[in-house]
Structures are given as C-alpha cells and as structure tokens.
C-alpha positions in Angstrom: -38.5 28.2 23.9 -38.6 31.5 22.1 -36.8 33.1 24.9 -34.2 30.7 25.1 -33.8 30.9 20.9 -33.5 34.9 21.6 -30.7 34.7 23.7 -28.9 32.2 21.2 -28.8 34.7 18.2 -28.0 37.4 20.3 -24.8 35.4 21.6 -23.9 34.8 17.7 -25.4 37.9 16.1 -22.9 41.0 15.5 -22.7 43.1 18.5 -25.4 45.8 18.0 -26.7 48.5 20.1 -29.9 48.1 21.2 -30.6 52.4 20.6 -31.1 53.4 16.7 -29.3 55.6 14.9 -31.3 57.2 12.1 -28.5 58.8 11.1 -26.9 56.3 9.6 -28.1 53.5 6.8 -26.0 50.6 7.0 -25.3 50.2 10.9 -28.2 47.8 12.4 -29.1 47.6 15.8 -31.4 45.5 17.8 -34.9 47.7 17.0 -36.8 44.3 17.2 -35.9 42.1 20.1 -33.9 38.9 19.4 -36.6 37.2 20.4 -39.0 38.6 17.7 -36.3 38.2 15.2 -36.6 34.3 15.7 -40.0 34.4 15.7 -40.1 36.1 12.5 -37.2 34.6 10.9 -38.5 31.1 11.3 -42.4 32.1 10.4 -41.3 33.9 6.7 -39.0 30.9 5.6 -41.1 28.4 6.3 -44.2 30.2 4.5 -42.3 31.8 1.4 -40.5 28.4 0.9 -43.9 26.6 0.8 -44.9 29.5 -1.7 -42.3 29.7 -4.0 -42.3 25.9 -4.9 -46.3 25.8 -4.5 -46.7 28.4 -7.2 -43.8 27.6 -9.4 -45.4 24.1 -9.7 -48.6 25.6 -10.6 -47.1 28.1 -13.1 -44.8 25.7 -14.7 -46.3 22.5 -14.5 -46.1 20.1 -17.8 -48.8 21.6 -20.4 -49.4 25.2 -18.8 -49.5 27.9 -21.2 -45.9 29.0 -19.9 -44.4 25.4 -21.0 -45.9 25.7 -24.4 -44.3 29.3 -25.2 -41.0 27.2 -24.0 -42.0 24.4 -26.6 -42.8 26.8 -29.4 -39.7 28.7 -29.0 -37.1 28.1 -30.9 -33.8 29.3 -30.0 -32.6 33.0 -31.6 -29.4 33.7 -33.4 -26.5 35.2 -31.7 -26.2 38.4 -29.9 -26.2 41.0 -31.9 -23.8 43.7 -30.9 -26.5 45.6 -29.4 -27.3 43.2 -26.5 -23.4 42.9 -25.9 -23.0 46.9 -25.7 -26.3 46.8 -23.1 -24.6 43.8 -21.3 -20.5 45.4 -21.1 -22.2 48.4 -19.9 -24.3 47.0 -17.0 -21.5 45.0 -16.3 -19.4 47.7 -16.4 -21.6 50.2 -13.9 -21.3 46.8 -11.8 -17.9 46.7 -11.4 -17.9 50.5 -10.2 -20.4 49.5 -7.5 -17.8 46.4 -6.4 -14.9 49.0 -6.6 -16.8 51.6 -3.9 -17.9 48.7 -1.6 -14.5 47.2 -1.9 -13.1 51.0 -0.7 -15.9 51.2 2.2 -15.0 48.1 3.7 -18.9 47.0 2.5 -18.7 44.2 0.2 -21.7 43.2 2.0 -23.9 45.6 0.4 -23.4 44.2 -3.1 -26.1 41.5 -1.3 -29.0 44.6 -1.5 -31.4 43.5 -4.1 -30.6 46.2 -6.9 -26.8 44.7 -6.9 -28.2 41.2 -6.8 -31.1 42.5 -9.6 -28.0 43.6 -12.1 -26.2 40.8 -11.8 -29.3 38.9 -12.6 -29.9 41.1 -16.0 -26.6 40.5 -16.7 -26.8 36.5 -16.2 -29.6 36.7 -18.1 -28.0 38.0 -21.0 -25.2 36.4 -21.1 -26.7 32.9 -20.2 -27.8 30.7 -23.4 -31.4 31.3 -24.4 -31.9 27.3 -25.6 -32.1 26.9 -21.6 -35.5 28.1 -19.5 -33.2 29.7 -17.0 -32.7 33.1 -18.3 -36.5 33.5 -19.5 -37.4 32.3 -15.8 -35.0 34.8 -14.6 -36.6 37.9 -16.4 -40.3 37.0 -16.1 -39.1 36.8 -12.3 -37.7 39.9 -13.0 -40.6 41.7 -14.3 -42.2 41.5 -11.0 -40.1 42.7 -8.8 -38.2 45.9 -11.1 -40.9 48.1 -8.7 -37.7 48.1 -6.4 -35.7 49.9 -9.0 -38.1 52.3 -9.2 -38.6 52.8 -5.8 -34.9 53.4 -5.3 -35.1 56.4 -7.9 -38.2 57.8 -6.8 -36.5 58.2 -3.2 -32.9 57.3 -3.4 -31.1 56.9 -0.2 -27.7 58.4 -0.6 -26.9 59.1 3.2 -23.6 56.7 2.7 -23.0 57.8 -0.3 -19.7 59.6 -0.7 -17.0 58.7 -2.8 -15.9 60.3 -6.6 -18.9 59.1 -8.9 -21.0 57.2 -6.6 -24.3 59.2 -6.5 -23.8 59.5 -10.3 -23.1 55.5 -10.5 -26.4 54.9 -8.9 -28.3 56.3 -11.2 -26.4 54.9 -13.9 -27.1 51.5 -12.5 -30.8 52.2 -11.2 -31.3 53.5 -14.8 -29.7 50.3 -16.6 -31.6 48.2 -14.4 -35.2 49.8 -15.5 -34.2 50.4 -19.2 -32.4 46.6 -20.1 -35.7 44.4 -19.8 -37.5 46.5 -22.2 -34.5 46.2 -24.7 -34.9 42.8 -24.0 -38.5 42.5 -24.9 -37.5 44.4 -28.3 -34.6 42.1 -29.1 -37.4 39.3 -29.3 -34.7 36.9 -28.3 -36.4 36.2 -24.6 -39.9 34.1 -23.8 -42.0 37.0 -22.7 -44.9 35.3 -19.9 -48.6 36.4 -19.9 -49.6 37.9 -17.0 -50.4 35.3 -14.0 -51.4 35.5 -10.7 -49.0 32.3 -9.9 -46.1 34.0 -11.8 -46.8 36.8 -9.4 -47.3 34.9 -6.3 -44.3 32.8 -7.2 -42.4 36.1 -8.1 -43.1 37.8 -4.9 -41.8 34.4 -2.8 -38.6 34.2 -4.4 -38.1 38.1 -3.5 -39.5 37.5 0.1 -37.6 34.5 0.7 -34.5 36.1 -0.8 -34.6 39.0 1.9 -36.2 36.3 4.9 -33.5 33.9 4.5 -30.0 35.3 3.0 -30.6 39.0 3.6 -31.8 38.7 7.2 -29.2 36.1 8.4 -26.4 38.5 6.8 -27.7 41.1 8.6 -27.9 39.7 11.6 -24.2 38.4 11.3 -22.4 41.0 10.8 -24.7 43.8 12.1 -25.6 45.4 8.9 -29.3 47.2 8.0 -29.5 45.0 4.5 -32.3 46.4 2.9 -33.9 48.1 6.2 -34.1 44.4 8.1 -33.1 45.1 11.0 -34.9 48.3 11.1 -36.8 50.9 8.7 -36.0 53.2 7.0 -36.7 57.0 7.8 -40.4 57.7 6.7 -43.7 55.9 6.6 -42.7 52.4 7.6 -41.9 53.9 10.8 -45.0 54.6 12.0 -45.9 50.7 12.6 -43.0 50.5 15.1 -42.4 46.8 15.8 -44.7 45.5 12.9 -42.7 47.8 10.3 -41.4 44.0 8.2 -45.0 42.2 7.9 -46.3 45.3 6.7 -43.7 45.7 4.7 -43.8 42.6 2.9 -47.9 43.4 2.3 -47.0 46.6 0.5 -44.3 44.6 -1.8 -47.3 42.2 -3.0 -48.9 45.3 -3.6 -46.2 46.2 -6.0 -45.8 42.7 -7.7 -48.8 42.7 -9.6 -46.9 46.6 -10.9 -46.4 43.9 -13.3 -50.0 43.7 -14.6 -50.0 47.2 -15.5 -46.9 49.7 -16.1 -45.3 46.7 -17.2 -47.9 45.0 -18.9 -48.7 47.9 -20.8 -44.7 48.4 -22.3 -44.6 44.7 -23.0 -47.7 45.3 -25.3 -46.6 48.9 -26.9 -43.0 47.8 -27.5 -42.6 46.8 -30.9 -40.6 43.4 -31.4 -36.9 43.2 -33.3 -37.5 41.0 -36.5 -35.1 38.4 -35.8 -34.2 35.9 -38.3 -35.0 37.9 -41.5 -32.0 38.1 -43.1 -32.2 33.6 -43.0 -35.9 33.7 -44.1 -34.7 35.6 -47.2 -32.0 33.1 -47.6 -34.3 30.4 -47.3 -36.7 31.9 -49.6 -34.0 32.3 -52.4 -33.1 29.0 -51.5 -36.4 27.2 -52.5 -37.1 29.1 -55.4 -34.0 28.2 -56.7 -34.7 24.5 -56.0 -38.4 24.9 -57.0 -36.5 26.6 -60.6 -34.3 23.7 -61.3 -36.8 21.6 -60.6 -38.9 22.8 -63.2 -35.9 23.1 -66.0 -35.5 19.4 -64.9 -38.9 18.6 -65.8 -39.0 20.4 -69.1 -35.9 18.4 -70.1 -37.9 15.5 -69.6 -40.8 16.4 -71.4 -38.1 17.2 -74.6 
C-alpha cells in the first residue's frame, strides 16, 4: 500500500533529483524515498493533531489556572506609542523580507517559521487584547522563540544575496527575540505560568505546522522549507534517513527553553504600571465625592 502511495506523490510532487546538493539551501531533492515521505507524512499529522487538541483541552479547560488569569484580566488601555513604534518596525523589517522573496522568485519562503513567527508578533499586537487570541498566540510563542535563537546562533545565509538582506535578517531575527519581552513590560498581555501542557501543546502546534503545511509545500513545489526534505549541513546529518524524528526530539528539547531562559526574563522584567494616570483620576474623583458629601452633611446638621 505504502509503495503504491510512494509512487503517487512522486507523480504529483515537484520534479526533484534524487542526488543532494549541499550547496544549495532551498532546492529539495528526494534524500528520503517517496515512500518514507508518506509514511512519515501520515504518522506526524495524525499524532501532533491528536496532541495539540489533547493538550489545549487540558491547558485551557473551564476553571484551569490559565482561564482564571483570562477572567481576572481586564482589558488595558490603548497602545501607547511605544508598542505602535515596536509593531511599524517589525512590520516594517517584514515587508523588506516580502520585497527580497518577491525579487528571488521565493515567495515561498516567507512560509519558514521565523517569517510566519513575525507575522505572529505582529498579529499579536495589533489584535485586540479583550479577545484570548493574542495572549494564546504569545504564550505559544514563548515556546517556540528557541528557533530565533537558533537562527542567530548559526544563521544560514548561503542564499542570501541581495542589497541589505544579511543585515535585514538580523534586524528581523533580533525584533523577533527582543518584542515579547517588551511585551511582558507593557503589562498589556496575559503572561501563563509555566506548564507542561502549555509546552506539550506549544510543541504540537509547531510540529504540526512543519508536518502538515510545511512538508506538503515542500513537496509541491520542490523547496527544502525548513530542512524537510533534507538536513541541513552539520549534526543532523549524521542520522541519515532518521535526520526528521530526531529532529523533532531535539525541538521538545528546546520547548521547555521556556521553563528557564524564558522563565527567568519573565520573572526579572519589571512590569509597565498601566492604568495610573485613571487610578489618580479615580482617586481625586472620590475624594471629591467623599468632600461634598461631608459639606452636605454639615449643612444638615446647621
């Protein structure tokens, strides 16, 4: 059956060759048999589907500690012009990336997770804070910004040659790891205490992200999307065939990142006091009831 399902995505796949270049990042070829590809492709998506909504129910369920933050919270005042000076210039460093893929011929790309990670900040920013989106989105977020690290740590920049590019990247990769803990200042976001379901639920949505979308992009039009159709120059290519499960075991490895490097800013950051400037209002406010109040009374006593 497998065999048969081999030779059906390699008659709809992208023509790839079946010999690697290591030369070259984006161009795929067929490093894992078609065959292996099914096997795997149908094996991930069926387990990190069951994860994602196993643990989300588990994390999120009616009562958990996560759903009373959300009915504590109350929602924040506008943005200040801070948080729209962080979000024009993500968006911004965006845009460049679109205008390079666009002049490659690799709008594709803007599917790799850091791309798909900015426009998440910048979704989350922009989207309104009285909804549990954009507070899902960053706690998500939290737990997988290892990848932005990883991408600065060893930046692959084999591709990479058009007027600002390599700058650009690090201008995004550096956006991407320095927004969320402006976020966590601005004290305008629900900020999650650390979970082993918020992980495990964390890690799914990545894994299912790169098993379902990534994978069948890559596939189609014969791109290496995040090193899917084969890895990338260095350890992972000392496992040969078995380079993607091991792969995806390291990345739960650097999920729970979030219970310490993260953690550990979340707890040293002080928070933005937001809502002062109405307390004082409101203060003023009541003593100014509370002082006619009592000029009423004396009246009465008269």
């Amino acid at each position: 059956m497998f065999e048969n399902m081999g030779d059906y995505l390699l008659a709809i796949a992208a023509e790839m060759p079946f010999e690697t270049d290591w030369n070259s990042s984006l161009n795929g070829s067929w490093y894992l048999s078609p065959r292996r590809h099914t096997v795997e492709f149908l094996i991930y998506n069926a387990l990190f589907f069951f994860t994602v909504r196993y643990f989300y129910r588990r994390a999120l369920y009616p009562g958990s500690p996560i759903s009373q933050l959300f009915d504590a919270y109350e929602a924040p005042r506008s943005k200040s012009k801070i948080e729209i000076a962080v979000l024009v210039t993500l968006a911004t460093s965006l845009l460049i990336t679109v205008s390079h893929k666009w002049a490659r011929g690799g709008m594709i790309y803007l599917l790799q997770p850091c791309h798909m990670s900015a426009m998440m900040l910048i979704a989350t920013l922009a989207g309104p804070k009285t909804k549990k989106w954009p507070h899902i989105l960053l706690n998500i977020y939290f737990h997988i910004m290892w990848g932005t690290m990883l991408a600065l740590l060893s930046p692959d920049l084999r591709d990479y040659d058009q007027v600002f590019e390599v700058e650009n990247f690090f201008i995004e990769h550096y956006l991407l790891l320095l927004t969320p803990f402006y976020m966590i200042w601005s004290n305008r976001y629900v900020i999650w205490p650390v979970s082993m379901d918020v992980a495990l639920m964390s890690f799914s949505f990545f894994a299912l992200y790169h098993s379902a979308i990534l994978s069948s992009m890559a596939l189609l039009r014969g791109q290496n999307l995040n090193y899917l159709l084969m890895p990338p120059p260095g350890p992972l290519q000392s496992f040969g065939k078995w380079y993607r499960p091991v792969m995806y075991m390291f990345c739960v490895l650097l999920t729970m990142s979030r219970y310490f490097f993260v953690e550990v800013l979340i707890q040293l950051i002080p928070r933005r006091k937001v809502g002062l400037n109405a307390g004082i209002a409101n203060a003023v406010k009541a003593a100014a009831q509370k002082k006619l109040v009592n000029g009423a009374n004396k009246k009465k006593a008269l």
